[in-house]
Structure formats: structure tokens, C-alpha cells
C-alpha positions as CSV (number, residue, x, y, z in Angstrom):
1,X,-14.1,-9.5,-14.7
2,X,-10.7,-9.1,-15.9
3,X,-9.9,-12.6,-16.9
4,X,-13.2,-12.2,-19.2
5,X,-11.5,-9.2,-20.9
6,X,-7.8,-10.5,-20.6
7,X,-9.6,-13.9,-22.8
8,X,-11.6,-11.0,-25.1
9,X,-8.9,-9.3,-25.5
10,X,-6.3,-12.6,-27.0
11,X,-9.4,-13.5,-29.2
12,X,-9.4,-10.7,-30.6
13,X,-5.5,-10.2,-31.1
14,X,-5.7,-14.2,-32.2
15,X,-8.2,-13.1,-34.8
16,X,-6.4,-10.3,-35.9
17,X,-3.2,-12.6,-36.7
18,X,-5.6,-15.3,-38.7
19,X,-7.0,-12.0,-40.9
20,X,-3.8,-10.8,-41.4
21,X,-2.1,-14.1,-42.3
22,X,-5.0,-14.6,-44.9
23,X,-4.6,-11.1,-46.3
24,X,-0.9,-11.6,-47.3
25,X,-1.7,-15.0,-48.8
26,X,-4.3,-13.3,-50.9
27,X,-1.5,-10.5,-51.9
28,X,0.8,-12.9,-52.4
29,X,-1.7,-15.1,-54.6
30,X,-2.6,-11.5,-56.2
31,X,0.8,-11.0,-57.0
32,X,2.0,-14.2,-58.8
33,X,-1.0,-13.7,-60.8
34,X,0.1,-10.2,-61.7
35,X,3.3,-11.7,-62.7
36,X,2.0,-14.5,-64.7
37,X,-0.3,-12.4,-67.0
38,X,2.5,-9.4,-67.3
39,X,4.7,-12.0,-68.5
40,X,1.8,-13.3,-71.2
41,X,1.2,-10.2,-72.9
42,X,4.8,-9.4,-73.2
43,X,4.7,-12.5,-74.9
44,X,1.9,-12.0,-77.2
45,X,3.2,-8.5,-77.8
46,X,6.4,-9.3,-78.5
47,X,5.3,-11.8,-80.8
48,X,3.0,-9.6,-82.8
49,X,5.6,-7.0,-83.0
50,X,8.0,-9.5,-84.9
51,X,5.1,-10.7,-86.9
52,X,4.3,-6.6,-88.3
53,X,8.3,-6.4,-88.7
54,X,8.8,-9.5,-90.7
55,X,5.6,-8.5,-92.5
56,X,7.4,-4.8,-93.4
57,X,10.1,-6.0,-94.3
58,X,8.8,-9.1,-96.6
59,X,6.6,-5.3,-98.4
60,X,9.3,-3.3,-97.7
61,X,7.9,-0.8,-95.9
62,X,10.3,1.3,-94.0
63,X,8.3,2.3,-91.3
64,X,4.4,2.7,-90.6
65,X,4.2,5.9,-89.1
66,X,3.4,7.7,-92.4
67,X,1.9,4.3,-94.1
68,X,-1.6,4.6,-95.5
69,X,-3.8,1.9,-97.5
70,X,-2.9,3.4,-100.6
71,X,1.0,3.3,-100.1
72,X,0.7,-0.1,-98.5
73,X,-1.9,-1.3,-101.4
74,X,1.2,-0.3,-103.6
75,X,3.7,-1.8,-101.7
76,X,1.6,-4.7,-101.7
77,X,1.0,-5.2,-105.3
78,X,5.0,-4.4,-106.1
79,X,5.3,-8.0,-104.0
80,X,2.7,-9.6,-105.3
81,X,4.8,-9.2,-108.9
82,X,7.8,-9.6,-107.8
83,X,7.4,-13.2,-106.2
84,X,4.2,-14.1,-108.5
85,X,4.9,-17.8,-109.4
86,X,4.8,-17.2,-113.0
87,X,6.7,-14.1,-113.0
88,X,9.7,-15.5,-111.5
89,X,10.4,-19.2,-112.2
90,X,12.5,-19.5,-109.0
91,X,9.5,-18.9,-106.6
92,X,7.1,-21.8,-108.8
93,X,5.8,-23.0,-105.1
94,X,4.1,-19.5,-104.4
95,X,5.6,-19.6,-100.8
96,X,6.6,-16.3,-100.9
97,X,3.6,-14.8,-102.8
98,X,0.9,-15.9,-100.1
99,X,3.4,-14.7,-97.3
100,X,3.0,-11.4,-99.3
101,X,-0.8,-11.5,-99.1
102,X,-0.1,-12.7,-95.5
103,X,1.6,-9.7,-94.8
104,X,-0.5,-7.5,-96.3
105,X,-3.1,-8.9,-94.2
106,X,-1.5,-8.6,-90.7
107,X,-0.5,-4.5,-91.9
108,X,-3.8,-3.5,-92.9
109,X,-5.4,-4.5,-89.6
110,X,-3.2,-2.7,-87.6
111,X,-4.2,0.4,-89.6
């Protein structure tokens, strides 16, 4: 009777070790994971953040704590003049006026 527990028993501590083996491979799976989609949104947010700062500065909007639609719709329109392609003979491609209306864009979504 004892050999039939002694064998129960080193089943059961063999089973154990294949559980427990599993379970860190599936933390360790968990893990990378983790990893790999912490390090995409920094990413993406990083790369948004950039986008809203060159789109500020392109308006020239100090900072958009105390921006509103009407203060940005101005800031906005003072662009849109200022690199116009027939109001400044220098900018005849327009480059600058749609990355104005670009930016204008990207800043009223975020309020």
C-alpha cells in the first residue's frame, strides 16, 4: 500500500512541476507582450505629441491649456494670410498654407 501512495504521491509532485513550468511560460509570454504594446503606444504617443507641437508652433499657439475654437479659429486665419500663395509670392507652391489647414485640423480634434 505504500508503494501505491509513494507512486501517487511523485505523480502528483511531477504534475505539479509540468503546471508550474507552463505557468511561467505563460507569464513570461504575458510579459513580452506587455512590453511589446507599452513600447507601441509610447510610440504612437510620442509621435502625436510632436505632430500637436509642430502643429502649435506652425499657428503659433503658445500653449493649449487656455486655447478655445475661437482663439484657435483666429490663430488659424492669421496663417492662412500670412503663407496664402497669392499673399506672399515666396510661398507660390501653397506648401505651407495646407500645412496650416493641416494643423488646424490635427488642434481642433484634440479639443
Amino acid at each position: 500500500m505504500d508503494k501505491y501512495w509513494d507512486d501517487f504521491r511523485e505523480e502528483l509532485r511531477r504534475m505539479e512541476q509540468k503546471h508550474n513550468r507552463r505557468f511561467q511560460q505563460e507569464e513570461q509570454a504575458w510579459e513580452k507582450e506587455k512590453r511589446r504594446f507599452e513600447q507601441q503606444a509610447g510610440q504612437f504617443s510620442s509621435g502625436k505629441n510632436l505632430e500637436v507641437e509642430r502643429a502649435m508652433s506652425l499657428l503659433e499657439i503658445k500653449n493649449t491649456q487656455g486655447l478655445t475654437q475661437k482663439t484657435l479659429r483666429k490663430a488659424y486665419l492669421a496663417a492662412a494670410r500670412k503663407y496664402h500663395p497669392d499673399a506672399d509670392p515666396a510661398h507660390k507652391t501653397g506648401a505651407k498654407f495646407k500645412e496650416a489647414a493641416r494643423a488646424y485640423e490635427i488642434l481642433r480634434e484634440r479639443l
